[in-house]
C-alpha positions as CSV (number, residue, x, y, z in Angstrom):
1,X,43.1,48.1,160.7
2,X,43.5,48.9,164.4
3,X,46.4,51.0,165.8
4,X,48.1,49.3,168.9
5,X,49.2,51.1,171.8
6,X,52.9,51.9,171.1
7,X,51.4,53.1,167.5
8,X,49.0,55.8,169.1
9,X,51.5,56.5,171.7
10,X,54.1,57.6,168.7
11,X,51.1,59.6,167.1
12,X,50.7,61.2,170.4
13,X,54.0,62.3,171.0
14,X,54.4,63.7,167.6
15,X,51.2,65.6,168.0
16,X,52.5,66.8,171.0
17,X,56.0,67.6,169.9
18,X,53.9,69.5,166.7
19,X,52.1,71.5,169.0
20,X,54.8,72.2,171.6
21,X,57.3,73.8,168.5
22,X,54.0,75.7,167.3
23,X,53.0,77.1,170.5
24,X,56.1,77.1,172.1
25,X,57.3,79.4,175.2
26,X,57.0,82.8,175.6
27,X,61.1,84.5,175.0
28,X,60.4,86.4,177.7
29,X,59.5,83.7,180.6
30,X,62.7,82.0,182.4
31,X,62.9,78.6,181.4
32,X,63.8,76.0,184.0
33,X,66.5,74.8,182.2
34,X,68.2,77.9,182.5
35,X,68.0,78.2,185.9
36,X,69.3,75.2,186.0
37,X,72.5,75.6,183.9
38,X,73.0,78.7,186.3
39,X,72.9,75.9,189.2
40,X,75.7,73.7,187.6
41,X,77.8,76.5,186.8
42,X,77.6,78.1,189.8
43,X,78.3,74.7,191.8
44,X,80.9,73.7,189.5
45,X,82.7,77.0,189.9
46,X,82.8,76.7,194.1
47,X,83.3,72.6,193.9
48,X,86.2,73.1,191.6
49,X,87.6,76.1,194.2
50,X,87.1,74.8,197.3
51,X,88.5,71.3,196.3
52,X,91.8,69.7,194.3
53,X,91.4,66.4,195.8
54,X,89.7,64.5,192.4
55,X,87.5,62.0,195.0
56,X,85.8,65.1,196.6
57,X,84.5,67.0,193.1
58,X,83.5,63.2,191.9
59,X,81.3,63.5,195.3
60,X,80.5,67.0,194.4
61,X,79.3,65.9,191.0
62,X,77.1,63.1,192.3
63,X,75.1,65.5,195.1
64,X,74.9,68.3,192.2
65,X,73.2,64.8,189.9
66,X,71.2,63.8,192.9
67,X,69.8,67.2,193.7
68,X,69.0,68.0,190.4
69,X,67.1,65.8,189.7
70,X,65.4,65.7,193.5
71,X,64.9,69.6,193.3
72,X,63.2,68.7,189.7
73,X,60.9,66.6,191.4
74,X,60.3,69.1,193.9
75,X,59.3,72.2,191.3
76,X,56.8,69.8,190.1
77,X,54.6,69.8,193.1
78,X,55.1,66.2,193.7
79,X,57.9,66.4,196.2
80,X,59.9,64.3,193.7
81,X,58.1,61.2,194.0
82,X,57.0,59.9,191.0
């Protein structure tokens, strides 16, 4: 019996996702997400104040998605090109 590609590719994620939960990150280190749930917060908070017109915060929103996921790219050494 052979195992096709998107077999192996389960077994490889769950080995991964196995070894990621037993290894794990450090409590100590900051975790990207965090900082970036301090980045949304923060944005929200001045879009929100700066703005009661429903149009601009919809804008807002869609620059704070776009550089997101850019400045993701970015921390990633690729300079968000996948």
């Amino acid at each position: 019996m052979t195992i096709g590609s998107d077999e192996r590719a389960a077994v490889v994620l769950l080995l991964a996702a196995w070894l990621d939960y037993g290894v794990g990150d450090p409590k100590e280190w900051l975790h990207p997400v965090q900082v970036m749930g301090w980045v949304i917060a923060g944005y929200s908070r001045w879009a929100i104040a700066v703005s009661a017109r429903r149009w601009w915060r919809r804008g807002a929103g869609v620059l704070l998605g776009v550089g997101l996921i850019g400045g993701s790219g970015r921390s990633l050494g690729n300079g968000g090109v996948y």
